[in-house]
C-alpha positions as a Markdown table, in Angstrom:
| # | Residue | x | y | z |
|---|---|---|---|---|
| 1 | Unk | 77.2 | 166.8 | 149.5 |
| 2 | Unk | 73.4 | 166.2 | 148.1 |
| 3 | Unk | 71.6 | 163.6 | 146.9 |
| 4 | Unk | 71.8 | 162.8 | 143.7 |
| 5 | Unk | 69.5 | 162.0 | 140.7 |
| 6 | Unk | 72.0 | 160.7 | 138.2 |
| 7 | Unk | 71.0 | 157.4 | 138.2 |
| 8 | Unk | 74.0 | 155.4 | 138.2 |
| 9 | Unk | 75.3 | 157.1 | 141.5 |
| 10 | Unk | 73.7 | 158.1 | 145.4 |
| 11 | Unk | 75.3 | 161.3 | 146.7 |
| 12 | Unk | 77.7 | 164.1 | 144.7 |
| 13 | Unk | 80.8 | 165.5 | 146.8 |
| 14 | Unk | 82.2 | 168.5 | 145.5 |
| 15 | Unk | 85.5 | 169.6 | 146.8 |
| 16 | Unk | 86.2 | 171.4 | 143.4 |
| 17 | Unk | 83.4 | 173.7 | 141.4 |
| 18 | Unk | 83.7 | 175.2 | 138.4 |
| 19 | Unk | 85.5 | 174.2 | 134.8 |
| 20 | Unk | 86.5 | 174.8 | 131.2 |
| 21 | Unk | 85.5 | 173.2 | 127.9 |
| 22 | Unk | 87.7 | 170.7 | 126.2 |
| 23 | Unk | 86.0 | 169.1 | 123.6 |
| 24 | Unk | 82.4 | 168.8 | 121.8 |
| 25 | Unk | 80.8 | 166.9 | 124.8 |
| 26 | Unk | 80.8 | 170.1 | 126.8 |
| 27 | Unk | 78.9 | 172.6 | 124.9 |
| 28 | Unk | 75.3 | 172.4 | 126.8 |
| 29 | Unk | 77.4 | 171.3 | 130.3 |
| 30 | Unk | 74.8 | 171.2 | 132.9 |
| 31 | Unk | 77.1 | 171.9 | 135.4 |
| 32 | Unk | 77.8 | 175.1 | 134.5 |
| 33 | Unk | 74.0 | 175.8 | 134.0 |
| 34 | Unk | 73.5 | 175.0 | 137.2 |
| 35 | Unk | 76.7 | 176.9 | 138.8 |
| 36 | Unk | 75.1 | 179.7 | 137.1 |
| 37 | Unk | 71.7 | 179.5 | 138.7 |
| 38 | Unk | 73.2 | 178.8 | 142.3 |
| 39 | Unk | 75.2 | 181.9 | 142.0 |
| 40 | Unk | 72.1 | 184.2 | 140.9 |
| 41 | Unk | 70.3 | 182.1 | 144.5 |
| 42 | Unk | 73.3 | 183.3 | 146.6 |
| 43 | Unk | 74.2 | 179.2 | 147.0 |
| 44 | Unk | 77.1 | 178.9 | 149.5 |
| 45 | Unk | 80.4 | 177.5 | 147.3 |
| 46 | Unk | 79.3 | 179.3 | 144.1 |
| 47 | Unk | 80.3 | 183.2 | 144.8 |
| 48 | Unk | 82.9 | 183.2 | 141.8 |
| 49 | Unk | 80.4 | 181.5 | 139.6 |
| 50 | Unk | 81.6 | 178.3 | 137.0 |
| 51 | Unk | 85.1 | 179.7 | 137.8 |
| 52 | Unk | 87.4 | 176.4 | 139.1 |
| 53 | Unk | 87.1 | 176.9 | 142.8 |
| 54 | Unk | 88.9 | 174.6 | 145.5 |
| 55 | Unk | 86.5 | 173.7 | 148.3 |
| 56 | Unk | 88.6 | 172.9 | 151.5 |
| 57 | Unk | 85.9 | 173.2 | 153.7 |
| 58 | Unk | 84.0 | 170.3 | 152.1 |
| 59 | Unk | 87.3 | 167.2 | 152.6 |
| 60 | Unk | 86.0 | 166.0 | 155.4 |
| 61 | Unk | 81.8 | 165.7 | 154.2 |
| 62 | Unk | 82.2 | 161.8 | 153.4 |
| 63 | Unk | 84.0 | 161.4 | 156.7 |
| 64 | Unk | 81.2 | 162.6 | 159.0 |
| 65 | Unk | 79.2 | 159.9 | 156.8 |
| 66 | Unk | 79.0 | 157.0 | 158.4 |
| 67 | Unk | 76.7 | 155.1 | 155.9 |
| 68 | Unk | 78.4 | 153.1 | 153.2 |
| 69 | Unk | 77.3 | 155.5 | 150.4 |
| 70 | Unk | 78.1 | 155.7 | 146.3 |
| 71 | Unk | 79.9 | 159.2 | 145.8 |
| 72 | Unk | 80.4 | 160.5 | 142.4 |
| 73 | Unk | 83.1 | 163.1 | 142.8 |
| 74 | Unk | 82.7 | 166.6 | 141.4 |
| 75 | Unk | 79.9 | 166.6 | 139.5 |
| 76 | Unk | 80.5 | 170.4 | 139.5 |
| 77 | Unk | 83.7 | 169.8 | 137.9 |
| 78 | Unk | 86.8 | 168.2 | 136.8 |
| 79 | Unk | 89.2 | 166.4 | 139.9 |
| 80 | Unk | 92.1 | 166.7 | 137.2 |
| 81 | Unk | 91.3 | 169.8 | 135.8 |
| 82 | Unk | 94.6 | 171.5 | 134.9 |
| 83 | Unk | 94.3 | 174.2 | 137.7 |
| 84 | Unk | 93.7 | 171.6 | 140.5 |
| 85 | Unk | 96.9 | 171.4 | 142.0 |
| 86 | Unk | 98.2 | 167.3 | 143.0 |
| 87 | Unk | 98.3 | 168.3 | 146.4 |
| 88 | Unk | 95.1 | 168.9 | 146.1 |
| 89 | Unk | 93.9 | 165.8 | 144.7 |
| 90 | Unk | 96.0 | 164.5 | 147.6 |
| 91 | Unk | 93.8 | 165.6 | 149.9 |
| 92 | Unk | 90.7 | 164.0 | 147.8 |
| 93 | Unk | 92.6 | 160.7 | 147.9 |
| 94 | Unk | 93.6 | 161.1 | 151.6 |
| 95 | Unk | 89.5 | 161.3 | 152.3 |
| 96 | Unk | 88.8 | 158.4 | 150.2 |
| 97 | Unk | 91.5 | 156.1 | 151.9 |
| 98 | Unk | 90.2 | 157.2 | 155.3 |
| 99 | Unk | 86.6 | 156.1 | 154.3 |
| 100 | Unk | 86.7 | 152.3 | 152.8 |
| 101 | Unk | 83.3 | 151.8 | 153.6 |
| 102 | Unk | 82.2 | 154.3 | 150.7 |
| 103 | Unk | 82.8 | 154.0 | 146.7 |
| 104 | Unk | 84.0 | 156.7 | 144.8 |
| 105 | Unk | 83.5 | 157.3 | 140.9 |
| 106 | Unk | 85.7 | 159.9 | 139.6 |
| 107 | Unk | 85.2 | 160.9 | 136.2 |
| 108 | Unk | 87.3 | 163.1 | 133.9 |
| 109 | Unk | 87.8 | 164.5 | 130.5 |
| 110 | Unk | 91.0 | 164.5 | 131.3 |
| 111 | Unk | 92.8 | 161.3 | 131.3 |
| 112 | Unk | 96.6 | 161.8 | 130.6 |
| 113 | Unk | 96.7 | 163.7 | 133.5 |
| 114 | Unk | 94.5 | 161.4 | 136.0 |
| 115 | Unk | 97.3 | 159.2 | 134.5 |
| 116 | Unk | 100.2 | 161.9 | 135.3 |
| 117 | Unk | 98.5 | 161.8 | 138.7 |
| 118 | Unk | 98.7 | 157.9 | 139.4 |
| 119 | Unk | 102.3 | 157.5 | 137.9 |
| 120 | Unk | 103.7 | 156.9 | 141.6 |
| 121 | Unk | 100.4 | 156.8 | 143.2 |
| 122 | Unk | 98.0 | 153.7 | 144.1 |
| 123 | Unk | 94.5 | 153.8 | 143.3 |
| 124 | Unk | 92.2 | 153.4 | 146.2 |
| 125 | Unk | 90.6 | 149.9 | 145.7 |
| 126 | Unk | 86.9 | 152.3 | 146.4 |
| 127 | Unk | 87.8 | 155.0 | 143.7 |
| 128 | Unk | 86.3 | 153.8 | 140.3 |
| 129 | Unk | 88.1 | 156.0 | 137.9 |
| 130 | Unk | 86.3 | 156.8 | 134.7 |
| 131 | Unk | 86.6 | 158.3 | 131.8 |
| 132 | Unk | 83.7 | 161.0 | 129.6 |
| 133 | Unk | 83.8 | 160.5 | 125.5 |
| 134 | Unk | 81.5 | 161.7 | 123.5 |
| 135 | Unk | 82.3 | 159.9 | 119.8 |
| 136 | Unk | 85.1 | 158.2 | 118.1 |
| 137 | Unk | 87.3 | 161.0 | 117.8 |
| 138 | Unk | 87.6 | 161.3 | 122.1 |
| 139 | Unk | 87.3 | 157.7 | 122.0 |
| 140 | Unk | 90.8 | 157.2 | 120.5 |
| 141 | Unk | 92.4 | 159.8 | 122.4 |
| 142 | Unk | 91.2 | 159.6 | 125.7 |
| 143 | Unk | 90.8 | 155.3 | 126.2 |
| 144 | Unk | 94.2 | 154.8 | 126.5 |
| 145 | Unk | 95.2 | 156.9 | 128.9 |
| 146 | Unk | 92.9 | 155.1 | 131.0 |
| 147 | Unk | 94.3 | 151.6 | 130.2 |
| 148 | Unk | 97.2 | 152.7 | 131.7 |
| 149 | Unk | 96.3 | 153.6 | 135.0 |
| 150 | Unk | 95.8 | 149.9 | 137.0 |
| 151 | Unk | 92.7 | 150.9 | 138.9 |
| 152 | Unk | 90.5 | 148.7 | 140.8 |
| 153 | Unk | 87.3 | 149.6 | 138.6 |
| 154 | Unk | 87.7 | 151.5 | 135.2 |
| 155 | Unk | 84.7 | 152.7 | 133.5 |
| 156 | Unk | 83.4 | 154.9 | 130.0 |
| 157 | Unk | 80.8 | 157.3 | 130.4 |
| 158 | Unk | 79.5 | 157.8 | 127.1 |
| 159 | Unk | 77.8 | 160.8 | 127.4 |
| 160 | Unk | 76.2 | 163.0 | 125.7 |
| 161 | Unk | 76.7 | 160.5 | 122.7 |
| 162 | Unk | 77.1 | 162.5 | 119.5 |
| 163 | Unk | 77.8 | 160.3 | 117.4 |
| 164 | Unk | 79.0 | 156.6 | 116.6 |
| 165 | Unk | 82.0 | 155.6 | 118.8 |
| 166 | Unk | 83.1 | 152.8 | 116.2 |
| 167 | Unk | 84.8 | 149.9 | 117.8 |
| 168 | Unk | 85.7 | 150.5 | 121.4 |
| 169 | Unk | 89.2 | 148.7 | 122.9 |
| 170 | Unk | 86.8 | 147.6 | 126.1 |
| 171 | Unk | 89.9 | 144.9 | 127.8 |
| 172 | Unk | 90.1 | 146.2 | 130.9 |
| 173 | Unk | 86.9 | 148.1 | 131.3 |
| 174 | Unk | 84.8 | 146.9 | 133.9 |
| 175 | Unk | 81.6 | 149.2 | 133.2 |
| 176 | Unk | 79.9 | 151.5 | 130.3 |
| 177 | Unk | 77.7 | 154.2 | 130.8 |
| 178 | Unk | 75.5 | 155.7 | 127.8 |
| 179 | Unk | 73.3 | 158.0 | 127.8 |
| 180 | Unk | 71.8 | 161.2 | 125.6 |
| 181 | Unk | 71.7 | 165.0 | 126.0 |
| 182 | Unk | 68.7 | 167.0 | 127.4 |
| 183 | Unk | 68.5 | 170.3 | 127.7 |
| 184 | Unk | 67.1 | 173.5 | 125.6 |
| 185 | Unk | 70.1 | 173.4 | 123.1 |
| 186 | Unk | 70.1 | 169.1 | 123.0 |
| 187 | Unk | 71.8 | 167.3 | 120.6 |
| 188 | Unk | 69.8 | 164.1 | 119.1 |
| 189 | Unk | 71.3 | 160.4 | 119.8 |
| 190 | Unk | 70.7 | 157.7 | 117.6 |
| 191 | Unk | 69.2 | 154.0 | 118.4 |
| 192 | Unk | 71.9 | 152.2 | 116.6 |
| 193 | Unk | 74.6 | 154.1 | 118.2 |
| 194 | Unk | 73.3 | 153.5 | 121.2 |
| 195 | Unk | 72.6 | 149.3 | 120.5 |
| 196 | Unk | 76.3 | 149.1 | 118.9 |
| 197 | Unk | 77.8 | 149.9 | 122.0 |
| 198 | Unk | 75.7 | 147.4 | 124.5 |
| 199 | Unk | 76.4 | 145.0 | 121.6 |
| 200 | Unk | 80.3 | 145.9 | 122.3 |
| 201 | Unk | 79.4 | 145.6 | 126.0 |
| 202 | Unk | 77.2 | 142.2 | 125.2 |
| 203 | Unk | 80.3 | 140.5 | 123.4 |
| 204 | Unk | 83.4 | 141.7 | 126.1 |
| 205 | Unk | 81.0 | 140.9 | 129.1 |
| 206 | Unk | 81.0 | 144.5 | 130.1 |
| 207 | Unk | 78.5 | 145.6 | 132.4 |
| 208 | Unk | 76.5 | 147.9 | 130.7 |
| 209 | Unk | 73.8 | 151.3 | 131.8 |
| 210 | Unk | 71.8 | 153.2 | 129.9 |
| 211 | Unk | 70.7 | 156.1 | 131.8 |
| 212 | Unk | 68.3 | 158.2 | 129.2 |
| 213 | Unk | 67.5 | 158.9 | 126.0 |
| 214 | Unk | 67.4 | 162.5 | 126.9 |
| 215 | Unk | 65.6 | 165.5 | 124.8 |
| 216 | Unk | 65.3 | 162.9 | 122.1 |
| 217 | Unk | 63.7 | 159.4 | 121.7 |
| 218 | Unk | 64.5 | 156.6 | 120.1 |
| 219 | Unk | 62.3 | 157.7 | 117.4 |
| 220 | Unk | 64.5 | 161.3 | 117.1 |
| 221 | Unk | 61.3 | 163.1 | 117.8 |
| 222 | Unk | 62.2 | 165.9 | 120.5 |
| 223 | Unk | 59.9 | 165.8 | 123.6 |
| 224 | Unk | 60.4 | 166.1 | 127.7 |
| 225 | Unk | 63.2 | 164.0 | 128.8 |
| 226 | Unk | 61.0 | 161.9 | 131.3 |
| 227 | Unk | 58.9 | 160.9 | 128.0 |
| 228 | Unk | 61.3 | 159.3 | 126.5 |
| 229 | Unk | 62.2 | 157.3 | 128.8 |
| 230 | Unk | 65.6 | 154.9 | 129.6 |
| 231 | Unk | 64.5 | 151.5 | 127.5 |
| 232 | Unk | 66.7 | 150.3 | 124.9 |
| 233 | Unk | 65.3 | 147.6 | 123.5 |
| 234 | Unk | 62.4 | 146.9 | 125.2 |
| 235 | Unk | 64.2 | 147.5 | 128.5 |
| 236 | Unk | 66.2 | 149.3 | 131.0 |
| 237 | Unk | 69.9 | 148.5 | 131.5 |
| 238 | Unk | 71.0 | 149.2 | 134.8 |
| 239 | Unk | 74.1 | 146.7 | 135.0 |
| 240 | Unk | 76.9 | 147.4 | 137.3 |
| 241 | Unk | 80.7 | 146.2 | 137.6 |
| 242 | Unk | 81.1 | 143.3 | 140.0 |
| 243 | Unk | 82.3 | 144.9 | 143.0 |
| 244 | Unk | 79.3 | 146.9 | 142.8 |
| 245 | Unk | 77.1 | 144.4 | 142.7 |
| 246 | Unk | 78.4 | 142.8 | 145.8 |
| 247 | Unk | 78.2 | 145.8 | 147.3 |
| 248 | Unk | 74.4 | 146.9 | 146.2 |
| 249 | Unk | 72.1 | 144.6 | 147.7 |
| 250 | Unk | 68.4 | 144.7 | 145.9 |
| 251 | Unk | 65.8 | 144.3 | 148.8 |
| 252 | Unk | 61.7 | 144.8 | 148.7 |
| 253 | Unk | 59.5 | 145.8 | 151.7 |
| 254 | Unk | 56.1 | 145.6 | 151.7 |
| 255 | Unk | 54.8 | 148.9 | 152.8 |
| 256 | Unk | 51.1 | 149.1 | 152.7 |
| 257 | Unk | 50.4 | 146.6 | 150.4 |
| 258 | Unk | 53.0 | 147.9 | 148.1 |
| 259 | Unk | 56.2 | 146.0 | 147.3 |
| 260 | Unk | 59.2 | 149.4 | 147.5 |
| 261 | Unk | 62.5 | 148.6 | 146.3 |
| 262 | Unk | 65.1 | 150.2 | 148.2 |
| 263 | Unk | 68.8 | 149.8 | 148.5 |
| 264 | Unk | 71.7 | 148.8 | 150.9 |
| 265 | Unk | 74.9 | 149.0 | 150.4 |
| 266 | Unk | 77.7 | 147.0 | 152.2 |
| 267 | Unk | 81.1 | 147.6 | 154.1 |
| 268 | Unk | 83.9 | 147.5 | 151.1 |
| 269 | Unk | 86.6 | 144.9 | 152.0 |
């Protein structure tokens, strides 16, 4: 488990490492450039590299937690990743029932079988399942997979967005993430992409986050990510489903003469 600095989550918890391409989304995958550079450091969990490893010894991380914490699961990875066996996942699930006080976002590219998976299974009312689509083509395939599954929270993570996503089926979607690709090889996003989906979002009454622009502004001039900044608009989106926001409490100390913003997140019911 480490802290994270994907701004829409607290803490990653990798029980699986390691993955495969599927579609167009995962060309520049940071997660394999990172699996990469771990290995070359000796990193403990990365001796076979970005090869799909399952991580027993890591099950139990969130249950030595006792803090109510935000978990996005396997960043390293995919939880339904053809080679992770159900039983498996059964363990995942078996952590995430033990530990109601924490949320869990679990995000795949693979959606018919997170579906497979939850045929005769209940979804964890803390596991916000999610799905990663990339334009219109992943859009059609992948969405409705996802409608199927009756999760507590179900949300789009629309990123790296290549490309307009046309109109997006958003009943039953309780939260939209956008966001654009950084990196050496970075592929460009467009603004009005980018403002057609929060319109989407705007209209359905979908929460909706936009995490970066990435290697690319607004303006489609390449610079470093942090220039660029996360406004859309003329402002940051940072909207989150519901439960969430019962759940994240916005507090400010003064410290010093200096109002800090912090955090504090409350027991799930």
């Amino acid at each position: 488990m480490s802290s994270s600095k994907i701004e829409w989550t607290e803490h990653t918890w990798n029980p699986v490492t390691g993955c495969d391409k599927v579609s167009p989304g995962c060309a520049n995958c940071y997660a394999e450039t990172l699996a990469k550079r771990l290995t070359k450091m000796g990193a403990p969990g990365y001796d076979n590299g970005f090869q799909l490893t399952l991580h027993p010894d890591r099950l139990d991380i969130p249950i030595l937690r006792k803090k109510p914490t935000i978990y996005f699961v396997n960043s390293m990875s995919d939880l339904f990743h053809e080679k992770v066996p159900f039983r498996f996942i059964d363990k995942v699930l078996q952590t995430i029932c033990l530990t109601p006080q924490h949320i869990y976002q679990i995000l795949t590219k693979r959606p018919e079988r997170m579906k497979q998976y939850f045929i005769k299974r209940k979804v964890p009312r803390n596991a916000w399942l999610g799905i990663s689509i990339e334009n219109e083509e992943y859009a059609i395939q992948r969405l409705p997979h996802l409608e199927e599954i009756h999760a507590h929270i179900r949300f789009l993570s629309i990123e790296p967005l290549l490309s307009d996503v046309g109109e997006l089926n958003l009943s039953g979607i309780d939260w939209v993430i956008v966001g654009g690709e950084s990196g050496p090889k970075a592929r460009p996003m467009k603004l009005q992409w980018v403002q057609s989906i929060q319109r989407q979002c705007e209209v359905s009454g979908v929460p909706f986050f936009f995490k970066q622009w990435g290697s690319y502004g607004k303006d489609g001039i390449r610079r470093a990510k942090k220039h660029n900044g996360r406004e859309l608009d003329g402002r940051t989106w940072d909207d989150l489903p519901q439960i969430g926001k019962e759940h994240i409490c916005q507090k400010s100390t003064t410290n010093g003469g200096m109002t800090v913003q912090y955090r504090k997140l409350a027991n799930i019911v």
